[in-house]
C-alpha positions in Angstrom: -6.0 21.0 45.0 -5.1 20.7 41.1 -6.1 23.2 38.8 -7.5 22.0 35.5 -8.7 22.6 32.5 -11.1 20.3 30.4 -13.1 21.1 27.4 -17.0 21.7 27.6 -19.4 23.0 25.5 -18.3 26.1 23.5 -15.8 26.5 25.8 -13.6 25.1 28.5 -14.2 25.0 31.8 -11.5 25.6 34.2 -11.9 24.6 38.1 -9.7 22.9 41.0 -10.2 19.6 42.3 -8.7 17.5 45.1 -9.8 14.5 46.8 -11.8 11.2 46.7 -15.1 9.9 48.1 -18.5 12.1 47.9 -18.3 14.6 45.6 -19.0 18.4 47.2 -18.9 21.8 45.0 -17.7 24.8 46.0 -19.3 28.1 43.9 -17.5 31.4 44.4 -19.0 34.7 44.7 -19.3 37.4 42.3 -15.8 39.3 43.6 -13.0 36.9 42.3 -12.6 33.2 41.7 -12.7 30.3 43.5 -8.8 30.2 44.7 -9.8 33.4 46.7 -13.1 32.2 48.1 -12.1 28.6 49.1 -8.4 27.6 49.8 -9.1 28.1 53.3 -10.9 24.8 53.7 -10.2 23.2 51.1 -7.2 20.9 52.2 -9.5 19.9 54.9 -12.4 19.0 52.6 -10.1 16.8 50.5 -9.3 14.4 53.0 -12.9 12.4 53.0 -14.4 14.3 49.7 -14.1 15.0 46.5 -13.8 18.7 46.2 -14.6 20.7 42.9 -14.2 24.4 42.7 -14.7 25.6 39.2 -14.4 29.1 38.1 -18.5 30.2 37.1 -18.1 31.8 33.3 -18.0 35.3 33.6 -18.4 35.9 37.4 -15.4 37.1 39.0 -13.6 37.3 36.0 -13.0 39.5 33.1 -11.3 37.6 30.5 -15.1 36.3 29.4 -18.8 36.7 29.2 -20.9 35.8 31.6 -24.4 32.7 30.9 -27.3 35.0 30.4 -29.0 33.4 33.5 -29.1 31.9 37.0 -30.8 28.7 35.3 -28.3 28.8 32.1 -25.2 28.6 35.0 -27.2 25.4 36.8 -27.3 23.5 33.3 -23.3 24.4 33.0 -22.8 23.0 36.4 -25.0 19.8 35.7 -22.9 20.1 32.6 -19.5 20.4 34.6 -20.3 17.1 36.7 -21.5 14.8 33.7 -17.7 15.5 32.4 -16.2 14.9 35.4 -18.9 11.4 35.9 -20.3 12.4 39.1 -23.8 12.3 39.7 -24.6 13.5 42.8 -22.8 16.1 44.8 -23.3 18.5 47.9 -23.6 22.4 46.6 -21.6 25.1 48.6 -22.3 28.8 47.1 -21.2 32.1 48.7 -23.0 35.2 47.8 -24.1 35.0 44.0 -22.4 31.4 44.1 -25.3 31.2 46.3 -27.6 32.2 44.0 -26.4 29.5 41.3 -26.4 26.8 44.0 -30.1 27.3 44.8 -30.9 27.2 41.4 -29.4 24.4 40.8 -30.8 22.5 43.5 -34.6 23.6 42.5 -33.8 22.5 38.3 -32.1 19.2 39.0 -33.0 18.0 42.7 -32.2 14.9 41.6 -28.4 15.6 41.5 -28.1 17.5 44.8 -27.3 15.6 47.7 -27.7 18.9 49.6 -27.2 22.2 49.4 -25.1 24.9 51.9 -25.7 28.9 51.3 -23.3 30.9 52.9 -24.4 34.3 53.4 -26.6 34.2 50.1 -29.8 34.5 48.6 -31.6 32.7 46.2 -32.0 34.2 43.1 -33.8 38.2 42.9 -37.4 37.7 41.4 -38.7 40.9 39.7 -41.7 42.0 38.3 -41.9 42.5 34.6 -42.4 46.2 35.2 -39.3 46.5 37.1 -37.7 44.9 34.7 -38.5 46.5 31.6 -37.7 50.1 34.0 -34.5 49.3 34.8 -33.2 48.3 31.3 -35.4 50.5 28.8 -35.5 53.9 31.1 -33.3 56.1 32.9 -33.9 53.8 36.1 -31.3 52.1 34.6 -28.6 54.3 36.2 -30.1 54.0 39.1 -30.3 50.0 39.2 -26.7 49.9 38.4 -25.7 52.1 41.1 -27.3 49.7 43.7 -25.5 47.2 42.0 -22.1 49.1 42.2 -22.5 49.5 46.1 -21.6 46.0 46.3 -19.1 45.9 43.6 -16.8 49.1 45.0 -13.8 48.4 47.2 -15.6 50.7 49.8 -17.7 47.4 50.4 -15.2 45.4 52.0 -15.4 47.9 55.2 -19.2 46.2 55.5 -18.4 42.8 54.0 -15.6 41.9 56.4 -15.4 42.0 60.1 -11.6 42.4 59.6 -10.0 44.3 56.7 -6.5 42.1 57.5 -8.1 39.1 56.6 -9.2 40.2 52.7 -8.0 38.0 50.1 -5.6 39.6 47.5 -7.5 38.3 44.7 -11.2 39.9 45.7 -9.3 43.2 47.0 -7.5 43.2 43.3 -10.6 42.4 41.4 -13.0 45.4 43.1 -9.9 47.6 42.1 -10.4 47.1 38.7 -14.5 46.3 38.2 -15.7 48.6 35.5 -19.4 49.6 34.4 -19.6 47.4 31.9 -18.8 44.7 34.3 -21.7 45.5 37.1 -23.8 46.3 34.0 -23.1 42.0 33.2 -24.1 41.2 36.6 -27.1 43.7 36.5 -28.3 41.8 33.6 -28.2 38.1 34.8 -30.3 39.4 37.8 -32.8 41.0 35.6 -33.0 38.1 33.0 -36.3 37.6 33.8 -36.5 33.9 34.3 -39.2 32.0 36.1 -38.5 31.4 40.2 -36.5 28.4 41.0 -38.7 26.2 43.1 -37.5 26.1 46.9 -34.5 22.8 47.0 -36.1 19.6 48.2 -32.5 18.9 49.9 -31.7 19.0 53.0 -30.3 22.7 53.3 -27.3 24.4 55.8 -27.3 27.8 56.0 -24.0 29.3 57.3 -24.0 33.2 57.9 -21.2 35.3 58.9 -22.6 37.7 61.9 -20.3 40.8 60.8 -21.6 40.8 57.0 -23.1 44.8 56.9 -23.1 45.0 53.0 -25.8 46.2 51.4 -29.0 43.6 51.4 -27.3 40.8 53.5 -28.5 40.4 57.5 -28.9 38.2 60.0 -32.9 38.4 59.6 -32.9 37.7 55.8 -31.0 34.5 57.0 -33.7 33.7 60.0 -36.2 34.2 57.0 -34.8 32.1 54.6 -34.6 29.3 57.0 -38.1 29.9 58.0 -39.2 29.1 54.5 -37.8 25.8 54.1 -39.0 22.8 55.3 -35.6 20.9 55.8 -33.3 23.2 57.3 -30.8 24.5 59.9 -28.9 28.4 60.4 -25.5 28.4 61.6 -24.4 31.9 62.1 -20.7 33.1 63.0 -19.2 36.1 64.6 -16.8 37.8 64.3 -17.2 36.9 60.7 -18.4 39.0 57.3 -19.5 37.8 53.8 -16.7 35.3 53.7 -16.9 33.2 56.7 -14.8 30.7 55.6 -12.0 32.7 55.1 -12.4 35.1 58.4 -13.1 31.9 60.7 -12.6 28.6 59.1 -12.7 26.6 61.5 -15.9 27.6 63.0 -16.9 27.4 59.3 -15.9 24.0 58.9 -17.1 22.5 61.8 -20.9 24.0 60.8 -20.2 22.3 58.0 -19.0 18.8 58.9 -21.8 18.9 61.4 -23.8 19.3 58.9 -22.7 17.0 56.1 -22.8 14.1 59.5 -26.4 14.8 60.1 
């Protein structure tokens, strides 16, 4: 995989690629960047795809701001592939990657060949009234301490089935997240936007059985597949919030498997 860096928008965009044939995206999570959720399988994936890995604006990182939205990140991705000429592409997201890669497929179906959520929702929904709670009133502290459960290094005990097996990156960046960083991720989640409609795409969902951090289980999988039409739930033991980089091989047989089907 080559790291690059290539001009879009107001600013640049900076992502890995690797690979020819069909194009397949890979969206990190909301812990580090893509190098930390992805170079386990991605030397595989090269060899019959076309692999893109960028780094979302803002999201893992701390050297920028974040897009205001879950829809304002799909437009930068349909952005991203227009640069790089590719139309169509399968969507991998982990965790909030997840989040983008749903949205995605529900604004521009068009462009996803299909779509893969590993251990991820799609985006939170909330009513105007939470809303308007958790950002005008002292609520607001307690929002952002639900947030922070995920965003402390005490959540890789519950996010991975073993500790060993933590990338340096994610274990480096949860060091160092600050409140004004889970108050940036806070914010995209109560932006307020209109639901995404469900993806028309075929969809894989691939769930690590060990993932105990807060919100993410087993069931919330079972009932996300149970919602769409189209649809299959892989799940892994032995395996946390990051299957592909606690088992992946398992990960990337569900996954070949899938994009065979």
């Amino acid at each position: 995989m080559e790291q690059r860096t290539i001009p879009l928008g107001e600013r640049p965009a900076r992502l890995w690629t690797g690979g020819k044939g069909d194009a397949i995206v890979l969206l990190h999570g909301g812990w580090a960047g893509a190098e930390a959720y992805w170079s386990t399988i991605t030397d595989d994936l090269e060899k019959s795809h076309l692999v893109v890995a960028p780094e979302l604006p803002g999201i893992g990182t701390v050297d920028e701001p974040p897009l205001p939205t879950f829809s304002a990140y799909a437009a930068w991705l349909a952005a991203l592939l227009d640069a790089l000429g590719i139309e169509r592409a399968v969507i991998v997201g982990n965790s909030l990657g997840a989040s983008v890669a749903w949205r995605f497929a529900g604004d521009y179906p068009e462009r996803c060949r299909s779509l893969v959520m590993v251990n991820g929702y799609p985006p939170p929904a909330y009513p105007s009234g939470v809303r308007w709670l958790a950002a005008k009133t002292p609520l607001r502290a307690m929002a952002r301490g639900n947030v922070a459960q995920f965003y402390g290094h005490e959540v890789l005990g519950l996010a991975f089935h073993d500790r060993a097996k933590v990338p340096a990156g994610i274990a480096q960046s949860l060091e160092r997240f600050s409140r004004a960083d889970i108050d940036r991720v806070l914010d995209i989640m109560l932006s307020g936007e209109p639901p995404s409609p469900p993806p028309k795409s075929k969809t894989l969902l691939i769930w690590g059985e060990a993932d105990r951090s807060p919100v993410f289980d087993k069931q919330g999988a079972r009932k996300m597949r149970q919602s769409l039409d189209e649809s299959k739930l892989v799940t892994i033991p032995e395996a946390g919030h990051l299957p592909q980089v606690e088992r992946p091989a398992e990960f990337r047989r569900a996954l070949r498997d899938f994009l065979k089907a």
